[in-house]
py3Dmol code that shows the C-alpha trace and the ligand (Angstrom):
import py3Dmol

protein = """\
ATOM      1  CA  UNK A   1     -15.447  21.031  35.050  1.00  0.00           C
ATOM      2  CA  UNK A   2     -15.567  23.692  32.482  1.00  0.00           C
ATOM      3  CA  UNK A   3     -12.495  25.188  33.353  1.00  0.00           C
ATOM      4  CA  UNK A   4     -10.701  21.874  32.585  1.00  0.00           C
ATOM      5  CA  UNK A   5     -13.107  21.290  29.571  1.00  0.00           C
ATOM      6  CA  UNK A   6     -12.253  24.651  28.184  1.00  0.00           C
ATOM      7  CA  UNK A   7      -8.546  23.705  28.951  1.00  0.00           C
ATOM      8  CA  UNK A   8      -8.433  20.234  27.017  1.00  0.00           C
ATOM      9  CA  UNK A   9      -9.450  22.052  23.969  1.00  0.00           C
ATOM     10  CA  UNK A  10      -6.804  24.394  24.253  1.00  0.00           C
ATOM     11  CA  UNK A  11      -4.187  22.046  24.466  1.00  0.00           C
ATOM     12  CA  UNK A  12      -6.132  20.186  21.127  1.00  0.00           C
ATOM     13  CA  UNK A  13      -6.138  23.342  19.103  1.00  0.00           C
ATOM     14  CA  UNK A  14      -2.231  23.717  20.467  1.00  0.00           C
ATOM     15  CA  UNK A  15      -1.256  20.487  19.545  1.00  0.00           C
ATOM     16  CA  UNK A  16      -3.047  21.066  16.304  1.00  0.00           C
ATOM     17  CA  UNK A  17      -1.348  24.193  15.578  1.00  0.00           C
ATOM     18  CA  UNK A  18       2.140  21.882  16.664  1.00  0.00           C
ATOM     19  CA  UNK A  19       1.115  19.481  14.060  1.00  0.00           C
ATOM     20  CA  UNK A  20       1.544  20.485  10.732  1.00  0.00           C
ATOM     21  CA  UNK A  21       1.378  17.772   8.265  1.00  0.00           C
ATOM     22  CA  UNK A  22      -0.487  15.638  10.437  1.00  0.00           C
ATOM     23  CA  UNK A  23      -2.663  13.296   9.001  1.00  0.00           C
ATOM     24  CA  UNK A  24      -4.927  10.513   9.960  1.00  0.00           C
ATOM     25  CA  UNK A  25      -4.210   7.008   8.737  1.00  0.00           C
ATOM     26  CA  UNK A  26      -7.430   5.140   7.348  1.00  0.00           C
ATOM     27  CA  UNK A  27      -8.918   2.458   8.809  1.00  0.00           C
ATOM     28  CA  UNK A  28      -6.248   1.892  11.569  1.00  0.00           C
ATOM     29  CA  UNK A  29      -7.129   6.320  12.867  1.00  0.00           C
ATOM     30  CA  UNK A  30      -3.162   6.013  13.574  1.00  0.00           C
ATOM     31  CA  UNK A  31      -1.896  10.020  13.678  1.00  0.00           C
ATOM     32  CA  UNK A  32       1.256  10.157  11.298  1.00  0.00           C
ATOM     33  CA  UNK A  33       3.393  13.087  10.031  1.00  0.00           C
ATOM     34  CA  UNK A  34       4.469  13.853   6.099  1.00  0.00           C
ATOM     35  CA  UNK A  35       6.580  16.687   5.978  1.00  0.00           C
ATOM     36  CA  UNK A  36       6.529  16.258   2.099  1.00  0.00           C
ATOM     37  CA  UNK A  37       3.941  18.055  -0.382  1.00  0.00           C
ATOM     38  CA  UNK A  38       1.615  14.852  -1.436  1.00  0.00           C
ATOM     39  CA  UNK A  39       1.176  16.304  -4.990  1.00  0.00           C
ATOM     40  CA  UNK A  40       5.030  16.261  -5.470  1.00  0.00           C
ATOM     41  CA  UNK A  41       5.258  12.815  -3.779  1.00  0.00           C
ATOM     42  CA  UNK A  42       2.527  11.995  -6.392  1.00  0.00           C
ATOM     43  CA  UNK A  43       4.194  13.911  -9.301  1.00  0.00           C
ATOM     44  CA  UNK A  44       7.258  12.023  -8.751  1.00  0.00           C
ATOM     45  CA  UNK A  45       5.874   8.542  -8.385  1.00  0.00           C
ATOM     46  CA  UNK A  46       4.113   8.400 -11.974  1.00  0.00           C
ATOM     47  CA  UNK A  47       7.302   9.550 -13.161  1.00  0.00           C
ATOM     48  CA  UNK A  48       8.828   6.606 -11.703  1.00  0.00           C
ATOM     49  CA  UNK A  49       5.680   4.508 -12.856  1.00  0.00           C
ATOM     50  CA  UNK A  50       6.545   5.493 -16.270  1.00  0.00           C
ATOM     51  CA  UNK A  51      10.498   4.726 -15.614  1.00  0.00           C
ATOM     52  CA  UNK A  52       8.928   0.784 -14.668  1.00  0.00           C
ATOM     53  CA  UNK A  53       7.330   0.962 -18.030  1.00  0.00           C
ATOM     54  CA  UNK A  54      10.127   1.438 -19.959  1.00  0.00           C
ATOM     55  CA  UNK A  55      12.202  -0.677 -17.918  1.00  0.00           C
ATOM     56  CA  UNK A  56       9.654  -3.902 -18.132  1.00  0.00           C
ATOM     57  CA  UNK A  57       7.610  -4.941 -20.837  1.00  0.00           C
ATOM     58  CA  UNK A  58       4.217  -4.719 -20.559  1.00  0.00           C
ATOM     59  CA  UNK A  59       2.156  -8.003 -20.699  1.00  0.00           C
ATOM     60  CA  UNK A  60      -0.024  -8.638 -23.784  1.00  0.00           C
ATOM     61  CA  UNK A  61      -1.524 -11.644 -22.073  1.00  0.00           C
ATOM     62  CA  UNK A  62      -5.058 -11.127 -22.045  1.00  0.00           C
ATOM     63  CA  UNK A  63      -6.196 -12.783 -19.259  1.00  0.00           C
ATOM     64  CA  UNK A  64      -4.125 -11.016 -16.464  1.00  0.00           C
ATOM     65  CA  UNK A  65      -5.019  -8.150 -18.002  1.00  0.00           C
ATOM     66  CA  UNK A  66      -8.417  -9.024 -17.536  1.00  0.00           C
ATOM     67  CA  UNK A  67      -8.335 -10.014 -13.967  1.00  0.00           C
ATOM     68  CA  UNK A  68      -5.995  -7.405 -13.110  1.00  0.00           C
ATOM     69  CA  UNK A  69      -8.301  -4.897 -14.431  1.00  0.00           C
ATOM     70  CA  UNK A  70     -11.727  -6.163 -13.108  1.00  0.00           C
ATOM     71  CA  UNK A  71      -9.861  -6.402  -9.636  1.00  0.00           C
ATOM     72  CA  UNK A  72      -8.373  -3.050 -10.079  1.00  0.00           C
ATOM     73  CA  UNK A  73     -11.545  -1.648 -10.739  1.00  0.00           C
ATOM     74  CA  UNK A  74     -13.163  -2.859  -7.765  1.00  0.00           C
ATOM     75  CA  UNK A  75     -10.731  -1.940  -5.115  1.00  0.00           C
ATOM     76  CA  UNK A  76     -10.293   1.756  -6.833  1.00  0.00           C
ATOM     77  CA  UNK A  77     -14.027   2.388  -6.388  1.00  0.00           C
ATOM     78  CA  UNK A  78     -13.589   1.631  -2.299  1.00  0.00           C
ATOM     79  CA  UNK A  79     -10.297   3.538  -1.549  1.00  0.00           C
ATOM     80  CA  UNK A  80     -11.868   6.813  -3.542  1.00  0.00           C
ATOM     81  CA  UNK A  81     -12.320   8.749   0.002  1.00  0.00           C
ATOM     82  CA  UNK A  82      -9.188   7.836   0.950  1.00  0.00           C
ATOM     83  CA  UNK A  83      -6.845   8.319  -2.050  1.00  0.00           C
ATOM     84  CA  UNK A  84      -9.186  10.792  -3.980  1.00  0.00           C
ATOM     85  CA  UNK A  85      -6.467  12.567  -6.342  1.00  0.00           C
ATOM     86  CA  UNK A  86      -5.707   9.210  -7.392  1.00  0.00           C
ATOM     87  CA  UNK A  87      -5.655   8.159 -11.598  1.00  0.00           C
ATOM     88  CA  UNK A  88      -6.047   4.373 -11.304  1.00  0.00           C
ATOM     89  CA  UNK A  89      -3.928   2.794 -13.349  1.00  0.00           C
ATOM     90  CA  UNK A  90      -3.151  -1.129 -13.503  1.00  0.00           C
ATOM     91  CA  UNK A  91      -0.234  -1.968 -15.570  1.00  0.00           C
ATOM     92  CA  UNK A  92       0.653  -6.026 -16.008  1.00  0.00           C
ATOM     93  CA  UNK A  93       4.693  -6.122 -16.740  1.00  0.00           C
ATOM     94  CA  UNK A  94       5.768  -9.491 -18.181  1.00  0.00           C
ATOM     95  CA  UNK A  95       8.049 -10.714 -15.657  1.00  0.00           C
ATOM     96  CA  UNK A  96       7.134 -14.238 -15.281  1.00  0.00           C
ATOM     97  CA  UNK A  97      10.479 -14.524 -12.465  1.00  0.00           C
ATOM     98  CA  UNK A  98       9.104 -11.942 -10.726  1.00  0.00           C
ATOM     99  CA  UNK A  99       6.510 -12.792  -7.932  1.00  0.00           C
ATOM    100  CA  UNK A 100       5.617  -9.359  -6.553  1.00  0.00           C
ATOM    101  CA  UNK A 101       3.439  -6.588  -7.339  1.00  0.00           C
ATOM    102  CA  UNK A 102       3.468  -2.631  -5.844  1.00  0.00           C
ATOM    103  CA  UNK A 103       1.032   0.225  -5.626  1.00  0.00           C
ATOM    104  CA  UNK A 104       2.703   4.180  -5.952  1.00  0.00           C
ATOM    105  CA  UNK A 105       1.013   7.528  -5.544  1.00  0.00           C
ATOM    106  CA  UNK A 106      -0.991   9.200  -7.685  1.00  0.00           C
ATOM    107  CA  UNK A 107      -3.153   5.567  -8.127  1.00  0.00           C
ATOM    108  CA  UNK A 108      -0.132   3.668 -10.156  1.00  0.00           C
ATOM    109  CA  UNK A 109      -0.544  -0.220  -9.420  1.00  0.00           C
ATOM    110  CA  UNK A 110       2.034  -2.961 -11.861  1.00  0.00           C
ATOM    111  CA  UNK A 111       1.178  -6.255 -10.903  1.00  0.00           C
ATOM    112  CA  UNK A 112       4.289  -8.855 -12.317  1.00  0.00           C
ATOM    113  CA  UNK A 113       3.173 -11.983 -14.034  1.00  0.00           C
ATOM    114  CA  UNK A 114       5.091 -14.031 -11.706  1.00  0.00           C
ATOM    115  CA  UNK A 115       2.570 -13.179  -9.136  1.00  0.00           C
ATOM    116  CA  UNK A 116      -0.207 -15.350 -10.987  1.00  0.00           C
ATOM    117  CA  UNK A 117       1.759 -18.690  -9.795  1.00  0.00           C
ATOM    118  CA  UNK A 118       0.592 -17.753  -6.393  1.00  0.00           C
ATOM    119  CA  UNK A 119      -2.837 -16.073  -6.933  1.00  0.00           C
ATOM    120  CA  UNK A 120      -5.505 -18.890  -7.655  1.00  0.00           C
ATOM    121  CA  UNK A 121      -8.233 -16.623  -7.724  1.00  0.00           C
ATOM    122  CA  UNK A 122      -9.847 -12.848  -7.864  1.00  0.00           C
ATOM    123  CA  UNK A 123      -9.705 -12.480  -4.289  1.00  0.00           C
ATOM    124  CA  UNK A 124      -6.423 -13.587  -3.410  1.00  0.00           C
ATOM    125  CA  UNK A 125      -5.429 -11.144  -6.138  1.00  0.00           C
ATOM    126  CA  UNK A 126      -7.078  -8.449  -5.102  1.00  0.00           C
ATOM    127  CA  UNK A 127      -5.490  -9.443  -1.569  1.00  0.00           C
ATOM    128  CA  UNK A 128      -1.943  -8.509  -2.561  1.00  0.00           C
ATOM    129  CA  UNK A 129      -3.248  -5.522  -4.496  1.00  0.00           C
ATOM    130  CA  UNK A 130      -5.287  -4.176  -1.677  1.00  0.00           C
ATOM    131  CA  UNK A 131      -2.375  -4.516   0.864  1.00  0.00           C
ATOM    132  CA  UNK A 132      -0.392  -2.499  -1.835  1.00  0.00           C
ATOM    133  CA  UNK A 133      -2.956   0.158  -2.277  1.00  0.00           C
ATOM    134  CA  UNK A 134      -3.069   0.268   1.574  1.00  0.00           C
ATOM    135  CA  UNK A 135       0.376   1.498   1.559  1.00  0.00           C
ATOM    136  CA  UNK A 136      -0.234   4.300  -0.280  1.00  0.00           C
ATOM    137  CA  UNK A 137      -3.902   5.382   1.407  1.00  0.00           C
ATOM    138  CA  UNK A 138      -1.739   5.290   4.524  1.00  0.00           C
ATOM    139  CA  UNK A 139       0.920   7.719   2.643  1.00  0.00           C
ATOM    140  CA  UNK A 140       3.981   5.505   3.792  1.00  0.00           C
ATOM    141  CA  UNK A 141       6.180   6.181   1.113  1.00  0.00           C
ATOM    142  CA  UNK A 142       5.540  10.594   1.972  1.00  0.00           C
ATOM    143  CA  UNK A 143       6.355   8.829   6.422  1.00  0.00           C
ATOM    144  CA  UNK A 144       9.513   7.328   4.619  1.00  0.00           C
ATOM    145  CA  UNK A 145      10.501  10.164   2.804  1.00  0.00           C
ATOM    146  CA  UNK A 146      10.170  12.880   5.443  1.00  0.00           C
ATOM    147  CA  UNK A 147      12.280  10.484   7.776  1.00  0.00           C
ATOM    148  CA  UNK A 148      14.893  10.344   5.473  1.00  0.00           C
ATOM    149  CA  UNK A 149      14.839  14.013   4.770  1.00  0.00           C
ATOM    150  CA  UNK A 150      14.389  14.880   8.804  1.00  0.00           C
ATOM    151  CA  UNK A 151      17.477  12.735   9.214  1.00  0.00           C
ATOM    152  CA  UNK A 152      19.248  14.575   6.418  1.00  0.00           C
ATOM    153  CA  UNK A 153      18.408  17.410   7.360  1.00  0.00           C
ATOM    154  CA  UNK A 154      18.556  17.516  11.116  1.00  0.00           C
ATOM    155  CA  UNK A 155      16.123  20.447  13.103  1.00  0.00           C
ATOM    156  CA  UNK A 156      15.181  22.027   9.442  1.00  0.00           C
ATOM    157  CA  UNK A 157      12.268  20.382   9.399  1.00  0.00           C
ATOM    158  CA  UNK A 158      10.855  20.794  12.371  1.00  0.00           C
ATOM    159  CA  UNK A 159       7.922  21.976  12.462  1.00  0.00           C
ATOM    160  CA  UNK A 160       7.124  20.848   8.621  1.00  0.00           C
ATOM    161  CA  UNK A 161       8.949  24.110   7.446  1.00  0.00           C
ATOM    162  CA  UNK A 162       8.956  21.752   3.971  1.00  0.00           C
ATOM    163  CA  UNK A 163       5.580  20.540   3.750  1.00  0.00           C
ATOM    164  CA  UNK A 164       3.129  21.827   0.731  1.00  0.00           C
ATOM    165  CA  UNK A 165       6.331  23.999  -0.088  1.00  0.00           C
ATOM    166  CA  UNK A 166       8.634  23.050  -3.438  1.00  0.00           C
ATOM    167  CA  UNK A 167      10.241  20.227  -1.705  1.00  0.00           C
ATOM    168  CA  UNK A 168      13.172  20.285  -4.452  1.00  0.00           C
ATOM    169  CA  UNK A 169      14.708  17.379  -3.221  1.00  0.00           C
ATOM    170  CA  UNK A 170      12.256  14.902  -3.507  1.00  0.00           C
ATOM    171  CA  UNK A 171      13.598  13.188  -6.699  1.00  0.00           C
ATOM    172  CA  UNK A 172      12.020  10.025  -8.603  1.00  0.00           C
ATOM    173  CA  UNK A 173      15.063   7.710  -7.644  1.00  0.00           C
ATOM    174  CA  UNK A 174      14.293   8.605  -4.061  1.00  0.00           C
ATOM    175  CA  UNK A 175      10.800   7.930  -4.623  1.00  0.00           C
ATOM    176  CA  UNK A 176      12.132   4.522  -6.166  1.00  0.00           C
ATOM    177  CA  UNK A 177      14.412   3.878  -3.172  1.00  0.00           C
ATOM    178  CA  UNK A 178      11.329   4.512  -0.737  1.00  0.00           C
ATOM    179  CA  UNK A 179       8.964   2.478  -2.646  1.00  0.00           C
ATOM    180  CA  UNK A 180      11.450  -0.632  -2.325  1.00  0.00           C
ATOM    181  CA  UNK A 181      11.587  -0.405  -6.186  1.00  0.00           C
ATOM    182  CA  UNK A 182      15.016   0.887  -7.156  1.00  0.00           C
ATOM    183  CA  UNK A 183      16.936  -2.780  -7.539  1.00  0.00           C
ATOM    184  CA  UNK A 184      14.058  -4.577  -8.294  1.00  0.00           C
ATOM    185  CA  UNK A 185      14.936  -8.431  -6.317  1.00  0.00           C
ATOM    186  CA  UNK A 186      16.668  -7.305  -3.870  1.00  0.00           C
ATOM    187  CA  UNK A 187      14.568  -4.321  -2.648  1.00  0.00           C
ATOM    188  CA  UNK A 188      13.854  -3.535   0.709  1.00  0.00           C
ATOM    189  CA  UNK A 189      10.602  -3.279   2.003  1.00  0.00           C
ATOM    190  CA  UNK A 190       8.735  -0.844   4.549  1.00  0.00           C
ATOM    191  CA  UNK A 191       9.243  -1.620   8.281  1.00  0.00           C
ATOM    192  CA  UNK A 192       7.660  -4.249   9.907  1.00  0.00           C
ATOM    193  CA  UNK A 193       5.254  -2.356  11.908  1.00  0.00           C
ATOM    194  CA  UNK A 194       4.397  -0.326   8.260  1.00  0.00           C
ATOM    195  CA  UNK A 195       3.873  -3.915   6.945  1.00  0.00           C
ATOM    196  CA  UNK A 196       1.254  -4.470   9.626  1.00  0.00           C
ATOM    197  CA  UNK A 197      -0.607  -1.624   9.052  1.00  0.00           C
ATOM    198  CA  UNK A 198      -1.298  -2.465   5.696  1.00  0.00           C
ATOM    199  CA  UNK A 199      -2.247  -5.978   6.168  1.00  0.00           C
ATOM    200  CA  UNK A 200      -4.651  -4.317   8.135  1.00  0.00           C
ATOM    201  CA  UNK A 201      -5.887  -1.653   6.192  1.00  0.00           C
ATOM    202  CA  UNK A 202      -5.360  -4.122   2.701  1.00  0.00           C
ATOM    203  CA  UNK A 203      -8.058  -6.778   4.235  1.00  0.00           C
ATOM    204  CA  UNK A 204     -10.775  -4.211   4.951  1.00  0.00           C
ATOM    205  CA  UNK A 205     -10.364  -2.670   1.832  1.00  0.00           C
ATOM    206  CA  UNK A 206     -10.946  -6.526  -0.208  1.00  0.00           C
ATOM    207  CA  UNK A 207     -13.757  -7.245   2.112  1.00  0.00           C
ATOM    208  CA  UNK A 208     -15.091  -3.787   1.272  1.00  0.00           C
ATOM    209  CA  UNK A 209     -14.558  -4.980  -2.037  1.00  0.00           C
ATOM    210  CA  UNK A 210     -17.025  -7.889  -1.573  1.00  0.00           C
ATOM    211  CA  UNK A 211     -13.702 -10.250  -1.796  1.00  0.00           C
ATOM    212  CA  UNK A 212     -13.570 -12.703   0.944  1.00  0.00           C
ATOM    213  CA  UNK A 213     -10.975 -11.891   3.119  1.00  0.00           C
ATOM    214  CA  UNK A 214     -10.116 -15.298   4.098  1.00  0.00           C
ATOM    215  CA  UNK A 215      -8.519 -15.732   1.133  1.00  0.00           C
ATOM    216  CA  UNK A 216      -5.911 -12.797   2.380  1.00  0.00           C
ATOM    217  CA  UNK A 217      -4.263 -15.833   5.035  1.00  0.00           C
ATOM    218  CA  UNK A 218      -4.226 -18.551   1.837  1.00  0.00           C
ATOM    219  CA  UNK A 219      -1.882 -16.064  -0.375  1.00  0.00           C
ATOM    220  CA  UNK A 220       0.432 -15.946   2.268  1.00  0.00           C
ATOM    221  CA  UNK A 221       0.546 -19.565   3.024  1.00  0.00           C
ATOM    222  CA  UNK A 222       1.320 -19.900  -1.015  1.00  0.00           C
ATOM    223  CA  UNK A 223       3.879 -17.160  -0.317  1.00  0.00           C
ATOM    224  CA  UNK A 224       5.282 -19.610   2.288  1.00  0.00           C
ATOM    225  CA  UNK A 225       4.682 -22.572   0.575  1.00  0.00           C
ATOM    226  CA  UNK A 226       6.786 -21.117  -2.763  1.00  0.00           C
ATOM    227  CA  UNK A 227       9.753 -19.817  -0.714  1.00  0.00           C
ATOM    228  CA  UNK A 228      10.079 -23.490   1.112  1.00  0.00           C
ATOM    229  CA  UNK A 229      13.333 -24.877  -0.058  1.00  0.00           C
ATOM    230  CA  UNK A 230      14.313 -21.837  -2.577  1.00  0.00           C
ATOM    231  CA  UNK A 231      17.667 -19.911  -2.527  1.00  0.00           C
ATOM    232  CA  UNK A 232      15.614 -16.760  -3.712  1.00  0.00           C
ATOM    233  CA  UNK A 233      12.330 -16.437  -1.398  1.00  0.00           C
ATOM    234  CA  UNK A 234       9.090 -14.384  -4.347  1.00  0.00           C
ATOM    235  CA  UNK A 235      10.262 -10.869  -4.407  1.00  0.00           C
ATOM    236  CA  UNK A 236       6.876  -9.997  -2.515  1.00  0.00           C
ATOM    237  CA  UNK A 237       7.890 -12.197   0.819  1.00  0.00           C
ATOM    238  CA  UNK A 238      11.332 -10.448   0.749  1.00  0.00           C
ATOM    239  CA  UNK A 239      10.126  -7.073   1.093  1.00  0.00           C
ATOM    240  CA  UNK A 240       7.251  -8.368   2.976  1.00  0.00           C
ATOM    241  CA  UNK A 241       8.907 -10.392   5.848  1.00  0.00           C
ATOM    242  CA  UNK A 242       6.647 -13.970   6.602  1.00  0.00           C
ATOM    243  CA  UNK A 243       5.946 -14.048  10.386  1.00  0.00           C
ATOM    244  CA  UNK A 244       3.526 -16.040  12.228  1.00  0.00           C
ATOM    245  CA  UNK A 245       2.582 -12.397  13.677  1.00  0.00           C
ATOM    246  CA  UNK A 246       1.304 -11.229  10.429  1.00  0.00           C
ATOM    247  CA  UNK A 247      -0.623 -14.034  10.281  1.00  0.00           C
ATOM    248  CA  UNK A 248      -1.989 -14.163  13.717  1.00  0.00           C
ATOM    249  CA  UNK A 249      -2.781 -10.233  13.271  1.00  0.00           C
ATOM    250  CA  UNK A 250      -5.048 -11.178   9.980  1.00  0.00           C
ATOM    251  CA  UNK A 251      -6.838 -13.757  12.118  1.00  0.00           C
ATOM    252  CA  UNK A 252      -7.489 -11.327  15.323  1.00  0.00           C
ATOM    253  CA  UNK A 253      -9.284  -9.107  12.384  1.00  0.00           C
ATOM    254  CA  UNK A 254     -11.530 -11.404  10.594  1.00  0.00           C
ATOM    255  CA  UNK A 255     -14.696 -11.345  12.576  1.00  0.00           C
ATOM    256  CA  UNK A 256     -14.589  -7.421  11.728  1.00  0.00           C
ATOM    257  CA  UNK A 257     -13.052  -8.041   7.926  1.00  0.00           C
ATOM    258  CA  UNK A 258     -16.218 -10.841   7.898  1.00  0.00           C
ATOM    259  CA  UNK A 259     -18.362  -8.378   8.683  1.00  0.00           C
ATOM    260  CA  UNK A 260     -17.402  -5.643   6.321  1.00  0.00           C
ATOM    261  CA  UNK A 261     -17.745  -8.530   3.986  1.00  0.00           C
ATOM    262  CA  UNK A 262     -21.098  -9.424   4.295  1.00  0.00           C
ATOM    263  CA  UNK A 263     -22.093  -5.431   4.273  1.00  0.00           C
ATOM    264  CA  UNK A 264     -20.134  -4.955   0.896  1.00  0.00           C
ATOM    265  CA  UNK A 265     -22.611  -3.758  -1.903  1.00  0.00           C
ATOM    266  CA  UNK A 266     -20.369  -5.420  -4.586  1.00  0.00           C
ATOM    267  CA  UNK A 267     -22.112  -8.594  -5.378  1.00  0.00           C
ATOM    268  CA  UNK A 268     -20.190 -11.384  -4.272  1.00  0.00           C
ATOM    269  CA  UNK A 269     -19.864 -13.937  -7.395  1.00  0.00           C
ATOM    270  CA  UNK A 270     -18.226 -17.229  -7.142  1.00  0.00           C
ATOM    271  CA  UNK A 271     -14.580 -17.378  -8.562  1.00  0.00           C
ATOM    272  CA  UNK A 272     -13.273 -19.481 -11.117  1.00  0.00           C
ATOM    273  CA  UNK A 273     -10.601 -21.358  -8.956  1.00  0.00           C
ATOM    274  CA  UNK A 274      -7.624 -22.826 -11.528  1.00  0.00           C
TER     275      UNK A 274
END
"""
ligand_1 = """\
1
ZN
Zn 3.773 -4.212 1.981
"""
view = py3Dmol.view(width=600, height=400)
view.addModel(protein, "pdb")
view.setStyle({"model": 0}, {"cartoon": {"style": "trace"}})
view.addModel(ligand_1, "xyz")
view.setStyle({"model": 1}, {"stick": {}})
view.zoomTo()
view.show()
């Protein structure tokens, strides 16, 4: 028995020691791999943040700002352990065409105003911002990149020969490209199974949030609803593919989101529905 005890943890601190730039994912425990330094990831993404701001203008409309701000601050506060380098910052960009919003490294969130057709309240809001956020506590822009750069690359990176080093290739249009963010309406999102994860992720974080994460299924009915009989489905459902699945998924993980709900220590205040 304590031969093969003394034998499993061998093989852990091996596969440890195989592992470099392992991380865990939160919430879903998932092991991934970044073979990209997070601080360069991070370094490049605010420079891309501030490419967005001089590409869109920024909304003077006080109410979004308002709401995106008081939502902001709320789902910041819950993902600190998880994204703890993070500057929050919650940028509105008058876009009015645009129904989509995005979340980079380093804690940069722009939320479009065409988004606020959909969103009837805080917490379906704070839905599509949370499932945003998610993507970046579960570092899937760094997965994306080190793909790309393992497939570039071929058997140089094995091993994670690049991680925490310079990483000189990591550039802020690549950091666009993997955010889905370089073309703007006709971006490509992460893969499906990506998608999943932070649907899953997204509602824990809003019902950690004290947001009630039934609201998370009614945004993307709306999302539905809005693409029903349009050439050009919102921005959001184009990188994030509709399915039944992703539906079905958020329903499987309500009793637990409920729960997480009810436990939140943000006090739960009725929203002004409009
Ligand atoms: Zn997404």
């Amino acid at each position: 028995m304590k031969a093969v005890t003394r034998l499993a943890a061998a093989a852990g601190t091996l596969s440890l020691m195989l592992c470099t730039g392992c991380y865990e994912v939160p919430v879903t425990g998932r092991s991934a791999v970044s073979l990209v330094s997070d601080k360069e990831v991070a370094k490049q993404s605010v420079e891309a943040f501030n490419e967005m701001k001089k590409r869109y203008p920024v909304s003077r409309n006080r109410e979004y700002n308002e709401r995106v701000q008081r939502v902001g601050d709320r789902l910041s506060k819950v993902v600190f352990w998880d994204v703890p380098d993070a500057e929050w910052e919650f940028i509105v960009f008058e876009v009015p065409q645009q129904i989509n919003a995005f979340a980079m490294a380093g804690g940069k969130v722009g939320v479009f105003t065409g988004l606020f057709k959909i969103v009837q309240n805080d917490d379906q809001l704070a839905s599509v911002l949370a499932h945003e956020i998610a993507h970046v506590a579960a570092r899937h822009v760094n997965e994306r990149l080190s793909q790309d750069m393992a497939v570039q690359g071929g058997g140089l990176l094995v091993g994670g020969v690049m991680a925490g080093s310079g990483t000189g290739s990591i550039t802020t249009g690549a950091v666009l490209d993997a955010y889905g963010l370089t073309s703007g309406i006709t971006a490509v999102g992460f893969d499906r199974k990506k998608e999943k994860e932070a649907d899953h992720i997204g509602l824990i974080y809003l019902a950690r949030a004290g947001y009630n994460p039934e609201e998370a299924i009614k945004v993307l009915e709306r999302l539905e609803e809005e693409s029903t009989g349009k050439p050009m489905p919102p921005a959001w459902l184009s990188t994030h593919p509709s399915s039944p699945e992703r539906i079905l998924q958020l329903m499987d993980l309500m009793p637990k989101a409920l729960e997480a709900y009810q436990r939140s220590g943000f006090k739960q205040t009725p929203t002004l529905v409009k």
